[in-house]
C-alpha positions as CSV (number, residue, x, y, z in Angstrom):
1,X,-13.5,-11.8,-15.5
2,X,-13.6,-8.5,-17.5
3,X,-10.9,-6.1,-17.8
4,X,-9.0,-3.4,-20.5
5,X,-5.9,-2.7,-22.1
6,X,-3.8,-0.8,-19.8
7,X,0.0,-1.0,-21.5
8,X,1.8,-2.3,-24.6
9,X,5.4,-2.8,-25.0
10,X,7.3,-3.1,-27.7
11,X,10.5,-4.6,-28.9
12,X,12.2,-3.4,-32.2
13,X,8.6,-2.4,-33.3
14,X,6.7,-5.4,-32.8
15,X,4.3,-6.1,-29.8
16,X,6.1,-8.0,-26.8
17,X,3.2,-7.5,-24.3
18,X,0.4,-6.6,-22.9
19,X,-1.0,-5.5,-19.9
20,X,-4.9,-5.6,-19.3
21,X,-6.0,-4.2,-16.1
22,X,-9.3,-2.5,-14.3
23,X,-10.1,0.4,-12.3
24,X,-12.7,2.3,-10.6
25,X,-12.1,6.4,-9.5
26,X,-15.0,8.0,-7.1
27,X,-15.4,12.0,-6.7
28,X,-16.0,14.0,-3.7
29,X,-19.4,12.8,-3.5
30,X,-18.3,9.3,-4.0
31,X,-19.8,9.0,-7.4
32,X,-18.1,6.7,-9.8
33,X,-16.8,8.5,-12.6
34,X,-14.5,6.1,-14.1
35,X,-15.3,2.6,-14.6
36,X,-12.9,0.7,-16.8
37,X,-12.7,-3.2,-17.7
38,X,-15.0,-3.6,-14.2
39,X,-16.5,-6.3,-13.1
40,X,-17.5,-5.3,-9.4
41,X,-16.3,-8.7,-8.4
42,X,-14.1,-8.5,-5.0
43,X,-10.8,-8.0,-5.2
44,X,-7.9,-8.5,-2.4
45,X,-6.4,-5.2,-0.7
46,X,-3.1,-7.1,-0.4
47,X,-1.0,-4.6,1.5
48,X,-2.7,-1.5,0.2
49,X,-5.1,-2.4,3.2
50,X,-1.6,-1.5,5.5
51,X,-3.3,1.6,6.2
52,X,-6.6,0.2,7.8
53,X,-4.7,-2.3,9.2
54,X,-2.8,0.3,11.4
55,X,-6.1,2.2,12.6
56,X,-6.2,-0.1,15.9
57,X,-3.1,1.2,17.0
58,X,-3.4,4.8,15.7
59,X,-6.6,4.8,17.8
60,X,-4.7,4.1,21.1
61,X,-2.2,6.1,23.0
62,X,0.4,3.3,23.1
63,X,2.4,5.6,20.4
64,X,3.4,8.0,22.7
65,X,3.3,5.8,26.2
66,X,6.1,4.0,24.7
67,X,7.9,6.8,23.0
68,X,7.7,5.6,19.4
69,X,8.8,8.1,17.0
70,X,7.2,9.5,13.4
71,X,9.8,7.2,11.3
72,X,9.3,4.1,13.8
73,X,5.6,4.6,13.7
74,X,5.1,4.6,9.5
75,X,6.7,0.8,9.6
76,X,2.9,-0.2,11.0
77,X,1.7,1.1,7.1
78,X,5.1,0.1,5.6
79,X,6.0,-3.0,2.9
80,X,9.2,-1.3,3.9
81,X,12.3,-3.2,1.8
82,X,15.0,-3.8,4.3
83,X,17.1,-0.5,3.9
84,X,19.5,0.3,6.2
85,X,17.4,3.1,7.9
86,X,14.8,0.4,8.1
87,X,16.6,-2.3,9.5
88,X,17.6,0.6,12.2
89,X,14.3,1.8,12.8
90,X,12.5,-2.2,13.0
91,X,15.2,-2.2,15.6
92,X,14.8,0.7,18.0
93,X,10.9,-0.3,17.3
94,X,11.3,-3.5,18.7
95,X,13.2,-2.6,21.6
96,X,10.6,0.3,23.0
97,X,7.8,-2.8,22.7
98,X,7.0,-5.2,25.0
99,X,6.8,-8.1,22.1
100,X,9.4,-10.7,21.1
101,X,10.4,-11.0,18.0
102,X,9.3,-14.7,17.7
103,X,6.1,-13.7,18.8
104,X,5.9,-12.3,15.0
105,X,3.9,-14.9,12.7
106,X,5.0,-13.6,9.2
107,X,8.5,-15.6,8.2
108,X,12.3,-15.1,8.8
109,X,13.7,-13.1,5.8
110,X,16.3,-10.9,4.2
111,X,16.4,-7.7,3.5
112,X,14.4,-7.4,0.3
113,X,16.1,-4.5,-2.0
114,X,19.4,-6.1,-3.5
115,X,22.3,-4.0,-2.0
116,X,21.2,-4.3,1.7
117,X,20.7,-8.0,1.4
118,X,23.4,-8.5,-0.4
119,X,25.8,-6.5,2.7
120,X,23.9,-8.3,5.1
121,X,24.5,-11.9,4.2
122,X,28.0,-10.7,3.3
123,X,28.4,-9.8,7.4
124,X,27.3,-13.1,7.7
125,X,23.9,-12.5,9.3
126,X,20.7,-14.9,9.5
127,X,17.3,-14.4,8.2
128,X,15.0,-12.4,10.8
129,X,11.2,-12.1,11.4
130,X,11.9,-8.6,11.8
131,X,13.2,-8.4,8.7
132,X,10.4,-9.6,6.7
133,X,8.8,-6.4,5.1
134,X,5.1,-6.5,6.5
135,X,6.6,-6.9,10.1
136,X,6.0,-3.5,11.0
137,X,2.3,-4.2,10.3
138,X,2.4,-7.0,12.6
139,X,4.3,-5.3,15.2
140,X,1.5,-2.8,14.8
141,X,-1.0,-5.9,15.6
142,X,0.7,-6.8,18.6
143,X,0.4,-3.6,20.0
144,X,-2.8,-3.0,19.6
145,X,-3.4,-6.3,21.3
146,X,-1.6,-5.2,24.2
147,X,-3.3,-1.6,24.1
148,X,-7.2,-3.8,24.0
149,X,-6.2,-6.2,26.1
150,X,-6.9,-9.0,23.9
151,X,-4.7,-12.2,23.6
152,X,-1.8,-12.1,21.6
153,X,-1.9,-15.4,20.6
154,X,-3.4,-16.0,17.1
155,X,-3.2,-12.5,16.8
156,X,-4.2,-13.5,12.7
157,X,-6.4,-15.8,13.3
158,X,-9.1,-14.4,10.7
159,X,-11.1,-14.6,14.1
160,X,-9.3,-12.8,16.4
161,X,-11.4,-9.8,17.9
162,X,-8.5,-7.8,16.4
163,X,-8.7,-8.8,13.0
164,X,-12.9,-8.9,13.2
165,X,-12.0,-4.6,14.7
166,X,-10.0,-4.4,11.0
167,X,-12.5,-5.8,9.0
168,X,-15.7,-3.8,10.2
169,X,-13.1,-0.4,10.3
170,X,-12.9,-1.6,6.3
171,X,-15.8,-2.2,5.8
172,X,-17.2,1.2,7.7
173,X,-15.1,3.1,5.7
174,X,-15.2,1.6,2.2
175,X,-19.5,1.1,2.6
176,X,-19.2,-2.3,1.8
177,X,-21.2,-5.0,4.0
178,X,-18.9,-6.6,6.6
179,X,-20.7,-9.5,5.3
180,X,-19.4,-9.9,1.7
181,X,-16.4,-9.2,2.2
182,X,-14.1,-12.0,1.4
183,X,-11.4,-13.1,3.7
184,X,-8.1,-14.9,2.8
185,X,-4.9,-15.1,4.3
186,X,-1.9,-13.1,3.0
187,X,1.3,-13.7,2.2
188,X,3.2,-12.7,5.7
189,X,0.3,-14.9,7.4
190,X,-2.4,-12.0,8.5
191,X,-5.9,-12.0,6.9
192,X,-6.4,-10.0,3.7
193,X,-9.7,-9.1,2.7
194,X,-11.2,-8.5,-0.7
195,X,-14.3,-5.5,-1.9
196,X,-14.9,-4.1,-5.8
197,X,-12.6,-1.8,-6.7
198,X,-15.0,1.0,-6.3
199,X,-14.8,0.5,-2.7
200,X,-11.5,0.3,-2.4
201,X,-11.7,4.0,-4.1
202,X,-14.2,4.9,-1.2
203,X,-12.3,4.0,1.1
204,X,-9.2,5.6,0.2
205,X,-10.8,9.0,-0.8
206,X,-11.4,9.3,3.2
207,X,-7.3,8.6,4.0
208,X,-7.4,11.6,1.4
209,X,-10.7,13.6,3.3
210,X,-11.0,12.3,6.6
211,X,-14.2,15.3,7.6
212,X,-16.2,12.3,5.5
213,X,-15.7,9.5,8.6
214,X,-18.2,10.6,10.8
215,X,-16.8,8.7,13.6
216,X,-14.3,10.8,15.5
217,X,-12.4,8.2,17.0
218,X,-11.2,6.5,13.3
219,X,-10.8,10.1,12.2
220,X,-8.5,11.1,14.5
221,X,-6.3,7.7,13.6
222,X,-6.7,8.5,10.1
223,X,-5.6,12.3,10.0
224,X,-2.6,11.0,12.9
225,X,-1.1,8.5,10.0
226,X,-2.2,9.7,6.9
227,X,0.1,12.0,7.9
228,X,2.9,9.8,8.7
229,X,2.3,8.3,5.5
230,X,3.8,11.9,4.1
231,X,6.4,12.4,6.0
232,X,7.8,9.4,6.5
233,X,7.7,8.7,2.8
234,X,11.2,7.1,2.8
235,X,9.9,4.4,5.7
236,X,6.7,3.2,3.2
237,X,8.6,1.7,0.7
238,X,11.9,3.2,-0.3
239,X,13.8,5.9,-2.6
240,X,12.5,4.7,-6.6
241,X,9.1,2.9,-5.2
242,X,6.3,4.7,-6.4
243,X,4.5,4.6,-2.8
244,X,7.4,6.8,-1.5
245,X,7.0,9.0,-5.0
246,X,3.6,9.6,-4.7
247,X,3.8,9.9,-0.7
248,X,6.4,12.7,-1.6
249,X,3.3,15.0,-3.2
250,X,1.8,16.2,0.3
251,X,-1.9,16.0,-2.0
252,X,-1.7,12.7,-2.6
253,X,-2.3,9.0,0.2
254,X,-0.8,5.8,-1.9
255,X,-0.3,2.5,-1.7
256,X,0.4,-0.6,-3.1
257,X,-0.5,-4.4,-3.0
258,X,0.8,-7.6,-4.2
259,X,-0.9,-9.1,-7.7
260,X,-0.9,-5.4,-9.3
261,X,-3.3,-3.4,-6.6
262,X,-2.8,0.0,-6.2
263,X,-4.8,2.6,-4.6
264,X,-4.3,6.4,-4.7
265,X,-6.3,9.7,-3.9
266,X,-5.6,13.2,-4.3
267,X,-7.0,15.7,-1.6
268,X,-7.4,19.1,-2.9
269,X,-9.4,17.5,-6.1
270,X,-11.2,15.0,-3.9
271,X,-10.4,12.2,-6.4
272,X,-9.7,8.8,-5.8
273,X,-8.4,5.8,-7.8
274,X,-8.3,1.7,-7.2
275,X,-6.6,-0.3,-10.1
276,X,-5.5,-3.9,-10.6
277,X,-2.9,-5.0,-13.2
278,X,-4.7,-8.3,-14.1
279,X,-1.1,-10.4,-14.4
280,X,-0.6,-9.2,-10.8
281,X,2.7,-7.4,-12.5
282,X,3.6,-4.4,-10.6
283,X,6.0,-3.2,-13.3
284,X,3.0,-0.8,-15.1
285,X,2.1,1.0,-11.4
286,X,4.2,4.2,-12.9
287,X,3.1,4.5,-16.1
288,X,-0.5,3.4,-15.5
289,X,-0.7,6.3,-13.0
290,X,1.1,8.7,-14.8
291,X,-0.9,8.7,-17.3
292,X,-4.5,8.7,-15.2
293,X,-2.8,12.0,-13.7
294,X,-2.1,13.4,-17.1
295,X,-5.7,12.6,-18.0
296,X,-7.3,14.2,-15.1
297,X,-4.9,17.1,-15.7
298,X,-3.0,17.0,-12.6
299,X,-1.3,20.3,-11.7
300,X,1.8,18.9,-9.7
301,X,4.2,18.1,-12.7
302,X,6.9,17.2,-10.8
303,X,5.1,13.9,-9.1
304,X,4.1,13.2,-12.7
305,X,7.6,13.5,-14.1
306,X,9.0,11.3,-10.3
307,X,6.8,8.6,-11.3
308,X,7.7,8.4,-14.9
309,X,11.2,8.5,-14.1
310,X,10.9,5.0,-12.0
311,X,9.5,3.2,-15.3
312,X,10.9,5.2,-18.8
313,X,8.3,5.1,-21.3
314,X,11.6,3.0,-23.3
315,X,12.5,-0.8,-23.4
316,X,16.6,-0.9,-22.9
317,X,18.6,-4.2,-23.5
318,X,20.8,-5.8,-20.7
319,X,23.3,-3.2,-22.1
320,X,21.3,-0.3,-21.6
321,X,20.8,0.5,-25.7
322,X,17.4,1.4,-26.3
323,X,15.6,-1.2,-28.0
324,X,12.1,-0.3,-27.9
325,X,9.3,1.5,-26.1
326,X,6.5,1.2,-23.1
327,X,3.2,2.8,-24.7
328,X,0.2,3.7,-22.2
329,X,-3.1,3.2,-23.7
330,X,-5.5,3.3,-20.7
331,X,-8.3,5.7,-21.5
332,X,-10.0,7.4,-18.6
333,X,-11.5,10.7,-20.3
């Protein structure tokens, strides 16, 4: 498999680690103009497919038949990580649906992020589905079984008229053949499906321009929650996450997978990015991007200086001295 230095780090001047990675970034015309350490093999969306994933329910009108607000409605795009305001929100989702909790496939968890965990075992409370941070996405599932009448039983079955709708809407908008694209099954249970990076790109520079979908329909879903993606930022991921960074900067749609996948575009400069940290380590997301912005010259300092903030370019010891540094060498330009 090929790939390219992406990051060193350093520990009292010597090399620690390395980070090797590849991606791909199409233009407005969806012409590849960066092509590092590619291969072109297929690579899994993990859950930076959440936002095609969600286009069956976007596309129906079950959003406001049941009264589901903007903050409820990002969970179906969220890895959200068990904050408080997302506990409350999972809740008052599930109560305006006509679903069961145990009707959700993905497991019982936690909360993920440390403090709200930590408070809710201390209350003394069990593990829930609803709880587990792709349930949102498979709330969103259930719903849109319910809105197309299909069965909600096996509602991941790689099968399941649902999932086949997800995989032709990917590979519609990423102009991949529905036929090589690889299935698997993710980590909460749903299908994940894998394309090249390049059209990953393609597909996320039309969350970022939807006049390129030519059907009406899937661009009406993708303007409604691209949108929420936005301004529900918060809901995504949370507060120091680079999704919710980058969702911050109103020019940008972003999100993130397991095993290193990240996807970004930028809509005024109709630019768009797919990477994958080869270790799967999602620890190099904010200076990898940082410095592709920087490269490209991006105008919106302040998203570049967010980002940089959630990984310092500085290695600190379990006492917080500074004991070394976090160098970017990923060339793009």
């Amino acid at each position: 498999m090929a790939y390219s230095e992406f990051l060193k780090e350093y520990r009292s001047g010597l090399m620690e680690n390395v980070h090797y990675g590849q991606i791909s970034a199409v233009n407005l015309t969806k012409e590849e103009f960066v092509s590092v350490g590619q291969d072109y093999e297929p690579v899994y969306f993990r859950s930076a497919a959440k936002p095609f994933q969600a286009i069956p329910i976007f596309m129906t009108d079950f959003i406001e038949k049941y009264g589901i607000t903007s903050k409820e409605s990002a969970l179906f795009l969220a890895s959200q990580r068990g904050e408080i305001y997302h506990q409350e929100a999972l809740v008052s989702l599930l109560e305006k649906l006509p679903i069961n909790e145990n009707e959700l496939i993905c497991a019982a968890s936690y909360p993920l992020n440390e403090e709200p965990k930590t408070k809710y075992i201390q209350q003394g409370f069990e593990k829930r589905k609803l709880f587990h941070n792709c349930a949102g996405k498979h709330l969103g599932f259930l719903t849109a079984c319910l809105a197309n009448g299909y069965d909600v039983k096996q509602y991941c079955h790689p099968e399941h008229p649902l999932q086949q709708m997800i995989k032709k809407y990917i590979a519609y908008l990423s102009e991949y053949e529905v036929e090589k694209i690889r299935t698997g099954i993710d980590g909460c249970g749903a299908p994940v499906f894998a394309i090249p990076l390049k059209n990953m790109a393609i597909a996320y520079l039309k969350l970022a321009r939807p006049e390129l979908i030519d059907d009406r329909l899937i661009r009406e879903a993708v303007i409604k929650l691209t949108t929420v993606m936005n301004q529900e930022n918060p809901i995504i991921a949370a507060q120091n996450f680079i999704c919710t960074a980058l969702l911050k900067d109103p020019n940008i749609v972003a999100k993130g997978g397991a095993q290193g996948v990240y996807c970004f575009a930028l809509r005024n400069e109709g630019l768009s990015f797919a990477l994958k940290i080869m270790n799967g380590s999602e620890s190099p997301w904010p200076n990898v991007i940082a410095s592709v912005l920087e490269q490209i010259q991006y105008t919106n300092q302040e998203t570049i200086d967010r980002i940089k903030a959630l990984s310092p370019a500085f290695v600190r010891n379990d006492a917080g001295v500074e004991v070394g540094e976090i160098v970017s060498t990923i060339k793009i330009v």
